[in-house]
VEXLOMAR-435734 format. One line per 10 residues: number of its first residue (from 0); their letters; for each residue x, z, y of C-alpha. Coordinates in steps of 0.2 Angstrom, whole numbers. Layout:
NUM	A	X,Z,Y | ...
***
This chain:
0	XXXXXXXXXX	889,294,606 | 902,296,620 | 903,313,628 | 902,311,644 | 900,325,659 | 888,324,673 | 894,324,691 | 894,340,698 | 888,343,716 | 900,351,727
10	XXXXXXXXXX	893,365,738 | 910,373,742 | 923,362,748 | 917,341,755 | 937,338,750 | 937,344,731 | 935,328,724 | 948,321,735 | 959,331,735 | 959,342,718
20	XXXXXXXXXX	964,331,700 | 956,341,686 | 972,350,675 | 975,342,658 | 988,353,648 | 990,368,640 | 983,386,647 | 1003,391,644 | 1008,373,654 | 995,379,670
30	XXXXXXXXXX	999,395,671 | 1021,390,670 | 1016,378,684 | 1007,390,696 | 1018,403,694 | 1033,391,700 | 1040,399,716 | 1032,420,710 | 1043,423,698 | 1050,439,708
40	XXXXXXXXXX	1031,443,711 | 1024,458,700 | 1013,447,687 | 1009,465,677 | 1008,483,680 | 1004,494,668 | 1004,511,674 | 1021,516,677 | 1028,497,672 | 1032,482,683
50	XXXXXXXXXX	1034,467,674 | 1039,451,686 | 1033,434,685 | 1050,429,677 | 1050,444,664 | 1033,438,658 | 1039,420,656 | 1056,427,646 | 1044,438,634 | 1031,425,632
60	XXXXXXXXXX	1045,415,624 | 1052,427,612 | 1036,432,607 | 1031,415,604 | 1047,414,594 | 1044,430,584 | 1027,423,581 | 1036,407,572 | 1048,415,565 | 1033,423,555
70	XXXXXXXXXX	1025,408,550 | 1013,404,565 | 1013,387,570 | 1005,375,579 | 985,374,573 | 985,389,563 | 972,402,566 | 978,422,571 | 966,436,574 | 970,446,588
80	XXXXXXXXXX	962,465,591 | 970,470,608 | 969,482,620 | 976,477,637 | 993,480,637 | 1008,469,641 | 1013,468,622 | 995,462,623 | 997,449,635 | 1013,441,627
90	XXXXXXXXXX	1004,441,612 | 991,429,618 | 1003,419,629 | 1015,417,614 | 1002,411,603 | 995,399,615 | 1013,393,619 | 1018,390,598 | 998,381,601 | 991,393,588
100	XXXXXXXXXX	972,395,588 | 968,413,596 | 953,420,586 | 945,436,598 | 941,451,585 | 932,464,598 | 939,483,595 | 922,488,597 | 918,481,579 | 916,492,565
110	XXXXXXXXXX	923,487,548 | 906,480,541 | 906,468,558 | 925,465,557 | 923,457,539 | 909,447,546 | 920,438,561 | 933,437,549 | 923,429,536 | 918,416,549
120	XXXXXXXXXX	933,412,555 | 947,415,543 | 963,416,552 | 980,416,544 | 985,432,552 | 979,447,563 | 987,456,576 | 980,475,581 | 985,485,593 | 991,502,582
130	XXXXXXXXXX	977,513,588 | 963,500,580 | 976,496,564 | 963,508,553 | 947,496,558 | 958,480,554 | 968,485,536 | 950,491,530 | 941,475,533 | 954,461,528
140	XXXXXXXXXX	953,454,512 | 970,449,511 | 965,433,501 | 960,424,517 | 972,434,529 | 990,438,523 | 997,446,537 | 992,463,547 | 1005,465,563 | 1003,479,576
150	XXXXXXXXXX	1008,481,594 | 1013,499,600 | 1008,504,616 | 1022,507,628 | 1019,518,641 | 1034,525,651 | 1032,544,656 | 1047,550,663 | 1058,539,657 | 1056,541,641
160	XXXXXXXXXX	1045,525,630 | 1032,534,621 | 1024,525,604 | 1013,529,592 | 1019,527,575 | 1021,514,568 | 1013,504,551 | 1016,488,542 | 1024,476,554 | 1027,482,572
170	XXXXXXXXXX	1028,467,580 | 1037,474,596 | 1051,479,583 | 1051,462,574 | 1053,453,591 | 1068,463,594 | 1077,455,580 | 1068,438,579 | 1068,434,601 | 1080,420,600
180	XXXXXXXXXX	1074,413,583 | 1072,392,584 | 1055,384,588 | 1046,369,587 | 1032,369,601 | 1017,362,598 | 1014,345,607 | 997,346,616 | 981,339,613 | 967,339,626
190	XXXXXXXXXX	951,342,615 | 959,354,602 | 952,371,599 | 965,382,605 | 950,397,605 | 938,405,594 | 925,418,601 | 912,425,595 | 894,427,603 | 875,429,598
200	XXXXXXXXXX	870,412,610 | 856,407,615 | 847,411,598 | 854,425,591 | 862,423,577 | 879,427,578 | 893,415,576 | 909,409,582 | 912,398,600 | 926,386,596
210	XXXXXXXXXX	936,384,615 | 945,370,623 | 962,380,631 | 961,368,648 | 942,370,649 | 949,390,654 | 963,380,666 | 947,369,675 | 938,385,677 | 952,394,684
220	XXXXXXXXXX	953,380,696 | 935,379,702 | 939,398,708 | 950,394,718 | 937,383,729 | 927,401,727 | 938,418,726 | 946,425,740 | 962,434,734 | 981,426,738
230	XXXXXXXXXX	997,430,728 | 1004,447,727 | 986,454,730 | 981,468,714 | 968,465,702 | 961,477,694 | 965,472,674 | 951,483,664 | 938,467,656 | 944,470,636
240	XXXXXXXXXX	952,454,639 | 956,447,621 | 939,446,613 | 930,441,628 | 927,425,639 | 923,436,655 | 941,446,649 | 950,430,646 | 944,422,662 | 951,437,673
250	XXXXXXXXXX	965,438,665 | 971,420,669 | 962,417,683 | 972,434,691 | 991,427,683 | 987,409,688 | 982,415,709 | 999,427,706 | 991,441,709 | 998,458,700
260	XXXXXXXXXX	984,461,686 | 987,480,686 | 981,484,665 | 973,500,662 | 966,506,646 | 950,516,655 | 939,501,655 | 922,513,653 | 911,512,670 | 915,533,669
270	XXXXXXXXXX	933,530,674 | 930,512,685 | 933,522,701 | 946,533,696 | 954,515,692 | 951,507,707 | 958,521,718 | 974,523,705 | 979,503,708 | 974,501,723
280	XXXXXXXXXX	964,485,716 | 959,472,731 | 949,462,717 | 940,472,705 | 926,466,689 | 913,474,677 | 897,474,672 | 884,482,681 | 884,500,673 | 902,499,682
290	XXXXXXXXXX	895,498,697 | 881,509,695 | 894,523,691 | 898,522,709 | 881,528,715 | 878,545,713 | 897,548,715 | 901,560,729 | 919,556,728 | 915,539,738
300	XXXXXXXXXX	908,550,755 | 930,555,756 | 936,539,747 | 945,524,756 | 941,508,748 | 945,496,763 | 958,491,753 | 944,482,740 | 939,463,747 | 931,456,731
310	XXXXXXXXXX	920,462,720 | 913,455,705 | 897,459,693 | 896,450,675 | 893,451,659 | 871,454,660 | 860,453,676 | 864,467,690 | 845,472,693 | 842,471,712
320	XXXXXXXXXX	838,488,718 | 854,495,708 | 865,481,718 | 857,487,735 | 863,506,730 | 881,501,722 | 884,493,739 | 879,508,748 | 889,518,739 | 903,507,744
330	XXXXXXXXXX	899,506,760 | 902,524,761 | 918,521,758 | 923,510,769 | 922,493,757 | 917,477,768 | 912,469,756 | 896,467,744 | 895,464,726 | 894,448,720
340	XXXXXXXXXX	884,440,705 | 883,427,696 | 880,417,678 | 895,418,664 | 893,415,645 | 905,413,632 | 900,395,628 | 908,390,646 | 924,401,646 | 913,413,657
350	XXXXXXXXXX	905,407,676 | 895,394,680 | 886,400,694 | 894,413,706 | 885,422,722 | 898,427,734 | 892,442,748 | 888,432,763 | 890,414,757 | 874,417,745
360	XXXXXXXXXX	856,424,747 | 857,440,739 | 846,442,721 | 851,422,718 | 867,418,704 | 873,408,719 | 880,389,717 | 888,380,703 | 906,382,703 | 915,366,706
370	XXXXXXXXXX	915,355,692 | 901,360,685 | 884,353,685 | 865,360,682 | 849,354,679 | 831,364,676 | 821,355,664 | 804,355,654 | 807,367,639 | 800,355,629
380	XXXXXXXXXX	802,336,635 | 820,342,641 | 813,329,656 | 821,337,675 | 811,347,686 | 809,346,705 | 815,360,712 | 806,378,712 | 800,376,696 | 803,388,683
390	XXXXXXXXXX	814,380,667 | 829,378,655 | 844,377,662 | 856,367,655 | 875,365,658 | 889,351,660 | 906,353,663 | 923,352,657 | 924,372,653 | 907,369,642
400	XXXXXXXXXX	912,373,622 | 918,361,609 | 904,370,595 | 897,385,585 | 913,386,576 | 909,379,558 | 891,378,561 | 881,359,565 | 865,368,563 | 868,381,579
410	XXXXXXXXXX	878,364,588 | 865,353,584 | 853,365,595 | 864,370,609 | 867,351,616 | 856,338,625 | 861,320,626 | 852,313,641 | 848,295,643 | 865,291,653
420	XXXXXXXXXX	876,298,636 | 879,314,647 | 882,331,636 | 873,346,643 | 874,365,636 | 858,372,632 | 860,390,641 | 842,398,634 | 840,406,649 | 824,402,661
430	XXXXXXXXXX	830,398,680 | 823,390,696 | 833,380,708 | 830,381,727 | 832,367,739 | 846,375,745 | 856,371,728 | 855,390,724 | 850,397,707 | 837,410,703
440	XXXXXXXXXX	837,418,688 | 822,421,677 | 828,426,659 | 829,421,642 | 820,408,635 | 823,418,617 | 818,434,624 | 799,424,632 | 783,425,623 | 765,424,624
450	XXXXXXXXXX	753,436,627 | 736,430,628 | 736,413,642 | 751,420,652 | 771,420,647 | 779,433,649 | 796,438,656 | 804,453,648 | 818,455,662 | 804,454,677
460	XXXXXXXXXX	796,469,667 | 811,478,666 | 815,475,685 | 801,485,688 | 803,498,679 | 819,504,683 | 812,507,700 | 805,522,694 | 816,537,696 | 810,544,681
470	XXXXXXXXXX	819,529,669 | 838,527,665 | 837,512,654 | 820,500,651 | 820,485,636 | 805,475,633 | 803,465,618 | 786,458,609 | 776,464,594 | 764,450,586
480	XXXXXXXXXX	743,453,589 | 733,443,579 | 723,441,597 | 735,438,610 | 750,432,599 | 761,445,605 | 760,463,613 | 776,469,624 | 783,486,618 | 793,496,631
490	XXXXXXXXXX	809,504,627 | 811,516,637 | 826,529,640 | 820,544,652 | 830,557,661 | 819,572,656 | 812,568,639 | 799,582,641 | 791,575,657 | 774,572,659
500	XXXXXXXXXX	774,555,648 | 755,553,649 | 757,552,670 | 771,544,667 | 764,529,657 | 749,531,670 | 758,524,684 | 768,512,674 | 753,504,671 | 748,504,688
510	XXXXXXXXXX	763,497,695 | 765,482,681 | 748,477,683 | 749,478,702 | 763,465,700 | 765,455,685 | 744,456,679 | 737,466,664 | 746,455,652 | 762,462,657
520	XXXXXXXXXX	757,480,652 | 764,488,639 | 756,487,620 | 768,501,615 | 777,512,621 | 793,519,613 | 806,532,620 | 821,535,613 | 830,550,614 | 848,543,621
530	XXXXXXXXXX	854,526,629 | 846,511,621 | 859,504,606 | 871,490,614 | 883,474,607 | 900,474,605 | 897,465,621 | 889,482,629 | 873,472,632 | 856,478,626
540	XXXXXXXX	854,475,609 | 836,466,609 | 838,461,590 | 840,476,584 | 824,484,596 | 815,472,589 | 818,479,573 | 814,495,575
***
């Protein structure tokens, strides 16, 4: 069947379809083409270091002809386990350039995980960053991956370049002798997989997302009908950025405006401010628990953040009442400008919704971003909804994945083919479209279940309970009852474990009945004694809760 994409409804611009012609090339290509008439512009800073728009370009190229000096050509797959660094970000670039297929490893994997990604996807070759060399040498089996290179972090202190030592093949050193080595370029071709990514889906299981380079381009693109920032502003450059959509999209949506994507190593929500003030950022991005750093922070009542005119939240849901108190905390500090939302996952190269403060009502996921379409329909006839219902929402656009990387029976579940041939994404998340064209979001479908007659919605439970001062973190999953079918357990992370836990649980049941009915209420109740286990994502790790 022909693969065709819906048409997307504009709710940006009356002139996009006029006026902008979808990009078809290579992620290298778009980014050359944008950054024609910049090249003085600083494209990287990295602490002390300023790199130019025409330096990045020249050390793309002699990494990408390092890379085929090495035996890395055109369709051939190579781990990369980066931290972001410029050596980082030639790496990438210079693998995209030789049109090698980029395969994500995420740093926060430990050697048993490591093996399993590696397992999946098999590339020819990794490249580490030399703090992480340990995790990498003691997961590949050299049979299916001959060659470890690492990249030493430079960082210029006074003058002086300081590395760490270096082990098997520094690939900073090899570029020194191989830079002006011949190439042959790969020629491009629009639906190859230039990316592999890896992510638990809509069901789970953990596999790898295989990624079309220009769907990133036509995302980038949309954002430009959406973000605000103009060349030479600074982005803040602390989304791990080779192992994650939400990373990659940053990172090439910031070089592809021309802004100056200012790296940092401190990417935990402890050090976000610390970040922010250091560069200067006008754009900045994290996940909620980033933003909820800023709360209680007293540093913000003498800070100047005026320089900030777009903030973004990704990565999992921002929970309303800590959005209202993240934007107050910035307000103190002279930031204009509220927190955006959205919707991103890996299967799209990250947005597909985006809510803008004051172009969206605040606690929606906003619009679709240009080019993309979606739909709510039946969870089990697939057939559309009027709007305000609650259902699955499901995703076309030219950013949507290729398929689970090696894996017809997780593709076969994630697509819908409507009766016009159209191919649709099956997000698993639950969402309600208003009349307006905004999204609401409910949560996942995976993550609903039954209790007696009534669904139930773990994330509207969880809303709830993190009004209450007494809880830091709230999970909800379901136990099975031979009566109701399921029971939810609360997993709750409390700031004083020695409080009062029978008032405690008292009022908790008060309030959930009050507002979500007694089948809401908790079954069990478990607290743990630190913050609930995370990803490698740093999203709550549900499966493993439901576990326990």
């Amino acid at each position: 069947m022909e693969n065709k994409t819906a048409k997307f409804i504009d709710y940006y611009d009356a002139n996009i379809e006029k006026e902008d012609v979808l990009p078809d090339e290579s992620q290298y290509d778009f980014l050359l083409h944008r950054n024609y008439g910049y090249m003085d512009h600083i494209a990287l800073s990295f602490y002390n270091r300023r790199i130019t728009y025409g330096e990045l370009h020249r050390k793309i190229d002699e990494y990408a002809r390092t890379l085929f000096s090495l035996g890395i050509h055109q369709g051939d797959k190579v781990g990369v386990c980066l931290l972001n660094t410029p050596e980082g970000v030639f790496t990438l670039y210079g693998l995209i350039k030789l049109g090698a297929i980029v395969v994500g490893l995420s740093p926060l994997n430990n050697v048993y995980k490591m093996r399993i990604d590696l397992g999946i996807s098999r590339p020819k070759a990794v490249i580490v960053s030399e703090p992480l060399f340990f995790l990498l040498d003691e997961a590949i089996d050299t049979k299916e991956t001959t060659s470890l290179y690492t990249l030493p972090i430079i960082m210029e202190d006074g003058g002086h370049k300081v590395t760490a030592e270096s082990k098997k093949g520094n690939l900073v050193a090899l570029v020194e002798k191989e830079k002006f080595h011949e190439v042959e370029y790969g020629v491009y071709k629009s639906n190859a997989i230039t990316d592999i990514l890896f992510t638990g889906g809509s069901t789970g299981i953990h596999k790898g997302v295989d990624l079309i380079g220009n769907g990133l381009n036509c995302v980038v693109k949309a954002l430009d009908h959406v973000l605000i920032l103009e060349p030479g502003m600074i982005h803040l450059g602390n989304i791990p950025m080779a192992h994650m959509a939400f990373g990659r999209l940053v990172l090439h949506y910031a070089l592809c405006k021309n802004l100056e994507y200012a790296l940092t190593l401190d990417m935990l929500p402890n050090k976000f401010l610390d970040e922010i003030i250091r560069t200067r950022a006008n754009g900045a991005m994290g996940g909620p628990a980033h933003w909820e750093a800023l709360i209680d922070d007293k540093r913000l009542e003498t800070s100047d953040l005026s320089f900030l005119i777009q903030a973004l939240s990704g990565g999992e849901q921002f929970k309303t009442e800590n959005r209202i108190a993240a934007n107050n905390a910035l307000k103190l500090a002279g930031c204009r400008v509220g927190i955006g939302d959205g919707l991103g996952l890996t299967e799209t190269w990250a947005p597909t919704h985006v809510c803008m403060d004051g172009k969206n009502t605040p606690g929606t996921i906003g619009y679709p971003i240009p080019f993309v379409s979606a739909i709510i329909v039946d969870p089990h006839t697939f057939q559309m909804l009027p709007n305000g219902n609650e259902g699955l929402l499901l995703i076309s656009g030219p950013g949507v994945m290729s398929q689970y990387h090696e894996n017809e029976e997780e593709t076969r579940k994630a697509f819908f083919f409507d009766a016009n041939g159209v191919k649709w994404y099956n997000t698993g998340d639950i969402a309600i479209r208003k009349n307006n064209g905004e999204f609401v979001y409910v949560g996942r479908k995976k993550r609903n279940f039954v209790c007696g007659v009534d669904n139930i919605y773990p994330e509207q439970i969880e809303s709830i309970l993190l009004k209450m001062d007494e809880i830091v973190e709230a999970a909800v999953t379901k136990v099975p009852d031979q009566k109701k079918q399921y029971l939810p357990k609360y997993h709750l992370f409390v700031k004083d474990d020695s409080c009062n836990k029978e008032a405690l649980e008292k009022r908790i049941y008060e309030l959930v009945s009050s507002t979500l009915g007694e089948s809401a209420c908790p079954g069990y109740i478990e607290y743990t004694a630190g913050p609930l286990p995370r990803t490698d994502n740093g999203k709550i790790n549900f499966s493993l809760l439901e576990k326990a």
